[in-house]
DRENMIVO-106134 format. One record per residue (C-alpha): y negated, z, x; residue in one letter; residue number from 1. Coordinates in steps of 0.02 Angstrom, whole numbers, plus 50000, padded with zeros to 5 digits. Last residue first. Layout:
<pts>
<pt><py>Y</py><pz>Z</pz><px>X</px><res>A</res><n>NUM</n></pt>
...
</pts>
This chain:
<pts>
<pt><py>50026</py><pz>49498</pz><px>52306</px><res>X</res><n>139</n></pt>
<pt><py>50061</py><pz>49468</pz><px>52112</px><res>X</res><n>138</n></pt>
<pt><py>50035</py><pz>49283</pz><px>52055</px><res>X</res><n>137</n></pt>
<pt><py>49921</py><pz>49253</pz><px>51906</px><res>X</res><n>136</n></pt>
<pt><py>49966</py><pz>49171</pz><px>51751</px><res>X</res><n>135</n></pt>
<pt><py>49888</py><pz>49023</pz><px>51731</px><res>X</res><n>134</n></pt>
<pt><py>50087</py><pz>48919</pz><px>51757</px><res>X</res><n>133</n></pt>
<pt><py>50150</py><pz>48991</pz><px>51632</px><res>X</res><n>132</n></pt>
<pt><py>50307</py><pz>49094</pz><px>51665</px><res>X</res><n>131</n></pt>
<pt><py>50500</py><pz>49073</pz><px>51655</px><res>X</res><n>130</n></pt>
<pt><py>50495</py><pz>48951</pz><px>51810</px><res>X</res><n>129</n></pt>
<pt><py>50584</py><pz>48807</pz><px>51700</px><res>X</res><n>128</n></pt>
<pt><py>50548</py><pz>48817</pz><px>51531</px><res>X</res><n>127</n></pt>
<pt><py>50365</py><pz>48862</pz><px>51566</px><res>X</res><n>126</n></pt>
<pt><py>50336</py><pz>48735</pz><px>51693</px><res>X</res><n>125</n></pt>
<pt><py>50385</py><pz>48614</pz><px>51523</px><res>X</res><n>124</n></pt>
<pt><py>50282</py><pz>48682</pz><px>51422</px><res>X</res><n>123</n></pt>
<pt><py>50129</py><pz>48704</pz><px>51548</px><res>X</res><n>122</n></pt>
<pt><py>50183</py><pz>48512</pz><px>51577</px><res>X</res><n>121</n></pt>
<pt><py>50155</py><pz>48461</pz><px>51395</px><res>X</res><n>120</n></pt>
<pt><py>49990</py><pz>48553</pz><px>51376</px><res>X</res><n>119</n></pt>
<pt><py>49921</py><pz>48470</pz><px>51522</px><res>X</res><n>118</n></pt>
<pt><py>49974</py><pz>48304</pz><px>51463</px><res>X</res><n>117</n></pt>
<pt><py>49900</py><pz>48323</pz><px>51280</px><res>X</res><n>116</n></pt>
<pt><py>50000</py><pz>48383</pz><px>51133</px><res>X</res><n>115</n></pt>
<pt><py>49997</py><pz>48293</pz><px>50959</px><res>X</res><n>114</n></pt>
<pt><py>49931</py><pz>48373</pz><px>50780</px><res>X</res><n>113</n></pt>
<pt><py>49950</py><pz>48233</pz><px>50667</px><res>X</res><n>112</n></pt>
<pt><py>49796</py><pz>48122</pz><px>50627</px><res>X</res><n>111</n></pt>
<pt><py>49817</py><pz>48048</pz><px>50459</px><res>X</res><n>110</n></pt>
<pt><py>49650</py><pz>47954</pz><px>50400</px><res>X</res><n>109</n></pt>
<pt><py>49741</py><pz>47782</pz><px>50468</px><res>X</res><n>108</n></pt>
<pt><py>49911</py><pz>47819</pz><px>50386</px><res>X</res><n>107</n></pt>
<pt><py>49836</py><pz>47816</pz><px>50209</px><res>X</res><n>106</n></pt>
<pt><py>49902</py><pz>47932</pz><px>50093</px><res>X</res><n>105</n></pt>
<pt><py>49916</py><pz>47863</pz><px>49914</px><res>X</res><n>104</n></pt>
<pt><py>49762</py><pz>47876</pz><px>49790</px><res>X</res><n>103</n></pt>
<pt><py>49709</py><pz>47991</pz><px>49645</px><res>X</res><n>102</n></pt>
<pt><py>49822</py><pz>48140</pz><px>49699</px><res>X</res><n>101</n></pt>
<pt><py>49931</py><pz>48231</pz><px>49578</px><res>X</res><n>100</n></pt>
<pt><py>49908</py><pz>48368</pz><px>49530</px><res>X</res><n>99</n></pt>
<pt><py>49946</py><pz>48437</pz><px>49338</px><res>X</res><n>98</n></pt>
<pt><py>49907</py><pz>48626</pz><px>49349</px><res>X</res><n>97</n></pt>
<pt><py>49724</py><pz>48588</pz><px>49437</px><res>X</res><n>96</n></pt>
<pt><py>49648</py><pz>48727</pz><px>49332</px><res>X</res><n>95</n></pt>
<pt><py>49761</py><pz>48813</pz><px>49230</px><res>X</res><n>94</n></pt>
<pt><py>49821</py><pz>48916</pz><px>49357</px><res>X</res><n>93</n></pt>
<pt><py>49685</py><pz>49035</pz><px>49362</px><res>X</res><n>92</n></pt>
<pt><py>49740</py><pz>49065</pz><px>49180</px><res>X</res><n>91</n></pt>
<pt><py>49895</py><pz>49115</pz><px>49235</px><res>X</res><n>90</n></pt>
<pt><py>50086</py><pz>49091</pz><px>49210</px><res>X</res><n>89</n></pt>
<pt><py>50049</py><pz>48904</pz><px>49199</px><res>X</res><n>88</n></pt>
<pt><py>50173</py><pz>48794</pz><px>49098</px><res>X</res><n>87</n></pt>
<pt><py>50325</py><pz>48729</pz><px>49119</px><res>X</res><n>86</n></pt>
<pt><py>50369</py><pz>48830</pz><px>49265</px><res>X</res><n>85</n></pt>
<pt><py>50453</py><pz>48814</pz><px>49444</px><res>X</res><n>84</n></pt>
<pt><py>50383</py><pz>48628</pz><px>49513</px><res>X</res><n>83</n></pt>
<pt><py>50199</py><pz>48686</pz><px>49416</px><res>X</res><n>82</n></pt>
<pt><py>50203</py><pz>48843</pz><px>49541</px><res>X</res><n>81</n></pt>
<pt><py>50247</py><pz>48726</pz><px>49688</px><res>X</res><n>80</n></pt>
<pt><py>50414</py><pz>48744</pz><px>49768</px><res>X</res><n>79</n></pt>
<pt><py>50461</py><pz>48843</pz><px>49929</px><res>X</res><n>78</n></pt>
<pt><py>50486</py><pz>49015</pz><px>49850</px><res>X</res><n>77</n></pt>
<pt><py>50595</py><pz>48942</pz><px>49716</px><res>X</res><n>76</n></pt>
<pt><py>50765</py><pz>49041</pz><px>49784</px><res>X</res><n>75</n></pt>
<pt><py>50638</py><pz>49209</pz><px>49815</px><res>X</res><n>74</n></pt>
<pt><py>50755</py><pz>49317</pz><px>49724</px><res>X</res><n>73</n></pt>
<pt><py>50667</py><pz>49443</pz><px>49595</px><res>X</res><n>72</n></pt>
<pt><py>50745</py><pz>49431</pz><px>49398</px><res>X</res><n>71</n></pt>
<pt><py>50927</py><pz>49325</pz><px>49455</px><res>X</res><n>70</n></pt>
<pt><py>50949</py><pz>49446</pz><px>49594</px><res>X</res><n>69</n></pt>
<pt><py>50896</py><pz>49600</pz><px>49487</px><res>X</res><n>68</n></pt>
<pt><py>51039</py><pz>49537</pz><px>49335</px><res>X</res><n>67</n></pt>
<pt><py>51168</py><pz>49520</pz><px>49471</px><res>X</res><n>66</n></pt>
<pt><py>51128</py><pz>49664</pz><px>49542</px><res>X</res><n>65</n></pt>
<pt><py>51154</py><pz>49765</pz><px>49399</px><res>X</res><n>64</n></pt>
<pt><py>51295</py><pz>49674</pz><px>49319</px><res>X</res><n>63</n></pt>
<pt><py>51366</py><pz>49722</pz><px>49516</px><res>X</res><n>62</n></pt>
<pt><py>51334</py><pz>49900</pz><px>49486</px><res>X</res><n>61</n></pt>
<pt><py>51406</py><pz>49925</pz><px>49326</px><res>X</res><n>60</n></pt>
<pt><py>51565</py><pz>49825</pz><px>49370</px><res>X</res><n>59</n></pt>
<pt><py>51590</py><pz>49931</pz><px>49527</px><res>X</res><n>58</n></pt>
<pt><py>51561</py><pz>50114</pz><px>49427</px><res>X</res><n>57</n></pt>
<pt><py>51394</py><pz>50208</pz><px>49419</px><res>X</res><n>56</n></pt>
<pt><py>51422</py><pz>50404</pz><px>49410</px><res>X</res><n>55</n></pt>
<pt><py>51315</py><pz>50509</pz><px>49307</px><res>X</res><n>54</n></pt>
<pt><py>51220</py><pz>50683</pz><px>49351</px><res>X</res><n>53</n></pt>
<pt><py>51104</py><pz>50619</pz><px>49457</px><res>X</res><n>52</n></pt>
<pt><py>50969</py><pz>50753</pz><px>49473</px><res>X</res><n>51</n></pt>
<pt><py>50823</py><pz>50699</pz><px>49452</px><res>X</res><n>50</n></pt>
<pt><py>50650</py><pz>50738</pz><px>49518</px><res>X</res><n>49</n></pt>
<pt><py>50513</py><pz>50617</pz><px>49505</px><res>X</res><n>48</n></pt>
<pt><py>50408</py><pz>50778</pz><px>49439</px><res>X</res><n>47</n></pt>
<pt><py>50433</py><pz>50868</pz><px>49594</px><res>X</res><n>46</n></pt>
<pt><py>50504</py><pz>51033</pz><px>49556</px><res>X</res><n>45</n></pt>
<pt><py>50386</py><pz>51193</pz><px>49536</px><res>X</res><n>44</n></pt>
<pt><py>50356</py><pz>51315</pz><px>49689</px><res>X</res><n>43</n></pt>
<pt><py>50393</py><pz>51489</pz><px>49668</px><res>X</res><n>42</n></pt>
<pt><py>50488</py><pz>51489</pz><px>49503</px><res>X</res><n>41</n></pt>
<pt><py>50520</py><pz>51662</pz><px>49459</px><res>X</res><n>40</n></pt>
<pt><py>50665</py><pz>51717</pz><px>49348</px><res>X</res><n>39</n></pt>
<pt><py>50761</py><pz>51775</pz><px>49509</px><res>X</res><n>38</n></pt>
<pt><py>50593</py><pz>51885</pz><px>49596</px><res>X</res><n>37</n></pt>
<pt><py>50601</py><pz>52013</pz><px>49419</px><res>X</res><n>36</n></pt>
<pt><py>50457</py><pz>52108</pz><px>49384</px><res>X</res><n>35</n></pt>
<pt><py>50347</py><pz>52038</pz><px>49518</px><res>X</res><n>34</n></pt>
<pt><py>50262</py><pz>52162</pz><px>49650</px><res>X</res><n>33</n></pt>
<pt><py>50056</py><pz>52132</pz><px>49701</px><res>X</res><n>32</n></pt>
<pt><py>49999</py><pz>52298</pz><px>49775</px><res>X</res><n>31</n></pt>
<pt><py>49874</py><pz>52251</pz><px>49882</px><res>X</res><n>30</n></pt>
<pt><py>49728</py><pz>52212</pz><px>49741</px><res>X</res><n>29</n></pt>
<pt><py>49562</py><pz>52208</pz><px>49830</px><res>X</res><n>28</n></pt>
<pt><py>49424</py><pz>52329</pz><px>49749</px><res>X</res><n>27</n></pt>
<pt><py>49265</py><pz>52259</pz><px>49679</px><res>X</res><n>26</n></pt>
<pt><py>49144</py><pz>52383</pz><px>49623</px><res>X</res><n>25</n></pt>
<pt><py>49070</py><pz>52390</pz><px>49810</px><res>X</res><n>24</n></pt>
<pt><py>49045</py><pz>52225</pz><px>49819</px><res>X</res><n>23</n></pt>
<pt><py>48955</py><pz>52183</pz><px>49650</px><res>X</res><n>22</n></pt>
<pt><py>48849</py><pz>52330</pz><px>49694</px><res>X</res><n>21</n></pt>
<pt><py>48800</py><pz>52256</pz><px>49844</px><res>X</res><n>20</n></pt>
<pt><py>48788</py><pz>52074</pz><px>49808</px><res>X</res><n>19</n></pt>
<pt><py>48668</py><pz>52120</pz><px>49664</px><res>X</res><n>18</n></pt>
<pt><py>48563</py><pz>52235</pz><px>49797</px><res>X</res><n>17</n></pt>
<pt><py>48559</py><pz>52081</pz><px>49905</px><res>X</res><n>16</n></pt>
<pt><py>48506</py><pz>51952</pz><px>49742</px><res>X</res><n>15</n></pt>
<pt><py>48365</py><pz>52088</pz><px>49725</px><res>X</res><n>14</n></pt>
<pt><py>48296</py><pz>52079</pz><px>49865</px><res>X</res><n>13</n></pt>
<pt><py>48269</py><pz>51914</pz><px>49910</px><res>X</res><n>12</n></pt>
<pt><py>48183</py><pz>51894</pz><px>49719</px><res>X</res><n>11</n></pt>
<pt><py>48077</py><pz>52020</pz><px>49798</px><res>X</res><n>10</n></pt>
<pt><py>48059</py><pz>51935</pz><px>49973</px><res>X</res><n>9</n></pt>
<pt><py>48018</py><pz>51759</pz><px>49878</px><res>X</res><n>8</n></pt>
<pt><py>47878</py><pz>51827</pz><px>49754</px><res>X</res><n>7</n></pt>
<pt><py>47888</py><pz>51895</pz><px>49587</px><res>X</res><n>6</n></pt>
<pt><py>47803</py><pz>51833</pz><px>49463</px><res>X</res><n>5</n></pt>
<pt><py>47929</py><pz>51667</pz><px>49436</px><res>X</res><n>4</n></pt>
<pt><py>48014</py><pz>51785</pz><px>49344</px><res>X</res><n>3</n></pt>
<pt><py>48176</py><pz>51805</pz><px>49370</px><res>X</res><n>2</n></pt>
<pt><py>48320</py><pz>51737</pz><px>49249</px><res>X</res><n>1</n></pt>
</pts>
């Protein structure tokens, strides 16, 4: 667009006079009016936005639930994934679908989790005072 001639201050000065004359030939538009203020939508709906227009009855409602208890409850929540379907949902599941282990459980590798005697009377100095016994006293 400029030359590369001219130097910095030029160029400079002629973007300002530009910005001038650009300036003054703009004007600001005040007088904004609308032909007719009921046909005009200020703010469009939401486009989730329905407006219910039918009315559900009892037996409608309860096929419904029915039908989203049987689809979503959590009744198999506690069984394995291979315990609730035939087959694996996933192909992450694939791997390790059939488990079962190689050997029984042997009671000398099991070490339950047990509770020493100081844990066992912070417990029970717990039931009875209401606090722990660590915690400090107030003065």
């Amino acid at each position: 667009m400029i030359s590369d001639k001219i130097d910095e201050v030029s160029k400079n000065s002629i973007w300002r006079e530009h910005c001038e004359k650009e300036l003054a030939n703009t004007q600001l538009n005040t007088n904004f009016s609308v032909s007719n203020i009921k046909k005009m939508s200020i703010l469009p709906d939401k486009p989730n936005y329905v407006v219910p227009d039918t009315r559900v009855d009892k037996h409608e409602m309860d096929a419904a639930n029915t039908l989203l208890k049987s689809l979503c409850s959590v009744r198999d929540g506690d069984l394995l994934p291979s315990e609730r379907f035939e087959l694996p949902m996933t192909s992450s599941q694939e791997v390790g679908w059939v488990y079962k282990p190689l050997v029984p459980a042997n009671p000398m590798f099991q070490h339950p989790r047990d509770s020493c005697e100081i844990t066992k009377y912070a417990d029970s100095y717990y039931e009875m005072v209401g606090t722990t016994p660590f915690t400090r006293k107030k003065v």
